[in-house]
ZAMARGU-4260 file (C-alpha; in steps of 0.2 Angstrom, whole numbers, plus 5000, padded with zeros to 4 digits):
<rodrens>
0) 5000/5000/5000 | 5014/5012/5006 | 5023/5009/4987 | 5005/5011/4977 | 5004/5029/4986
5) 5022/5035/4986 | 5021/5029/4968 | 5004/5040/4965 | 5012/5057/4975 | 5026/5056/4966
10) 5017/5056/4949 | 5009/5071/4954 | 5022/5079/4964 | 5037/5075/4950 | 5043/5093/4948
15) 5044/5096/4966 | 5056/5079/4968 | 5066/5086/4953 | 5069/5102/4962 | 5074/5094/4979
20) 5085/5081/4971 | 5095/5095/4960 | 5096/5106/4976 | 5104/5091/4985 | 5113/5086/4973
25) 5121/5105/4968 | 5126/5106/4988 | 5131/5087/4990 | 5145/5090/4976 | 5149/5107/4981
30) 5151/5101/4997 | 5162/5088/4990 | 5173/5100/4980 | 5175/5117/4987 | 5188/5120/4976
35) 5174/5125/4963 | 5171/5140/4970 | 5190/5147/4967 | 5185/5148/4949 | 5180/5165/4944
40) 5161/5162/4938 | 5158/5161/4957 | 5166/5176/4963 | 5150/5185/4966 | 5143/5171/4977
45) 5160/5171/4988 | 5157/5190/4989 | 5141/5184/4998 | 5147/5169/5006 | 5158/5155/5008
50) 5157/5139/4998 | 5154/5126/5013 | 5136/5140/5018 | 5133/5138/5000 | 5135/5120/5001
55) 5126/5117/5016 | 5112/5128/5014 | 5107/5123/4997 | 5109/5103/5002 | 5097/5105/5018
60) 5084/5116/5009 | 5086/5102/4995 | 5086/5087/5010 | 5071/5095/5017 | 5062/5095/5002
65) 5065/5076/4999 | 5061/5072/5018 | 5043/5081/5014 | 5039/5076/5001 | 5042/5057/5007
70) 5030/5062/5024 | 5018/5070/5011 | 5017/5053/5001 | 5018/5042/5014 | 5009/5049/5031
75) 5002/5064/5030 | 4999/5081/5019 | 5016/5095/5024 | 5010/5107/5013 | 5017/5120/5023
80) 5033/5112/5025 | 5033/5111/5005 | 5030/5129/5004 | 5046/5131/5017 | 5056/5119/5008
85) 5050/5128/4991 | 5055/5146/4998 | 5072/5140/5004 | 5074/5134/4986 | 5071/5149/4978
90) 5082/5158/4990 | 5096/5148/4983 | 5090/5149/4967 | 5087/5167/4969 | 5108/5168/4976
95) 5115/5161/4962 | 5103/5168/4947 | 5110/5186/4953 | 5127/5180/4956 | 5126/5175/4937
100) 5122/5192/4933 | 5133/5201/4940 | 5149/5193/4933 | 5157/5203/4918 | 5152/5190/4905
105) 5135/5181/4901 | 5131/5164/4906 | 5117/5152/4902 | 5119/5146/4919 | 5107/5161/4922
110) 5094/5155/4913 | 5095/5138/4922 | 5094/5148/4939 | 5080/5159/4933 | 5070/5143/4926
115) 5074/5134/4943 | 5067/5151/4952 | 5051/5149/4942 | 5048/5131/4943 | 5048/5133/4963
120) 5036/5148/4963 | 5026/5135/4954 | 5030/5121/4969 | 5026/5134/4979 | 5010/5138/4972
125) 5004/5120/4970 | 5009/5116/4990 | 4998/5132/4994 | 4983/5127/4985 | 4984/5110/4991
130) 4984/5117/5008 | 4970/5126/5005 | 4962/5113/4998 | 4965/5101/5013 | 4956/5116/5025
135) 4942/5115/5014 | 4940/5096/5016 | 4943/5095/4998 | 4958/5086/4995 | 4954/5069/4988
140) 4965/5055/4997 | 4977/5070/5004 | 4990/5067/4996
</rodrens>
């Protein structure tokens, strides 16, 4: 029963578990290699922080999401904590998209940033209206 729902959430949560597992996966190897930030792309982002905050932060906001989004199949409904995990996402995302624009040279890595941005307002958006929906009493299975 437990694999039918996680199966079913994540078919309709899919976008949400992308964004988690990039956000994890971007701090994981960051984490791994600070040496990446020495290069001079990053040299805004130093400006703001250091490469093990960057790592960390951007790793538990993408760990956070995963661990919700697990409860949220599983257990219960965490809209809110979606709508957290989502805002710290687009925090990060936030970071590095204007630490891409104010290097001296264009990057497409701002574009990726900017879409990431947008695609976790749209998380965002979706735990909110599920949360509503669940006050409501018209949430379906609740998941």
């Amino acid at each position: 029963m437990l694999i039918v729902r996680l199966q079913k959430h994540f078919r309709e949560r899919q976008m949400e578990w992308a964004l988690a597992a990039m956000a994890t996966g971007w701090g994981a190897i960051l984490m791994s290699s600070p040496s990446t930030f020495a290069r001079p792309f990053y040299a805004p982002l130093r400006r703001m922080f250091s490469a093990e905050v960057w790592g960390w932060a951007i790793f538990a906001a993408g760990l956070l999401g995963l661990v919700t989004l697990f409860i949220n199949g599983a257990w219960r409904r965490t809209p809110f904590l979606r709508q957290v995990s989502s805002g710290a996402r687009m925090t990060a995302w936030a970071g590095l998209l204007f630490g891409c624009l104010s290097v001296e040279w264009q990057t497409p890595a701002a574009v990726i940033y900017a879409g990431l941005l947008f695609m976790d307002g749209m998380a965002m958006s979706n735990a909110t209206a599920d949360g509503q929906r669940a006050k409501s009493g018209t949430a379906g299975d609740g998941h």
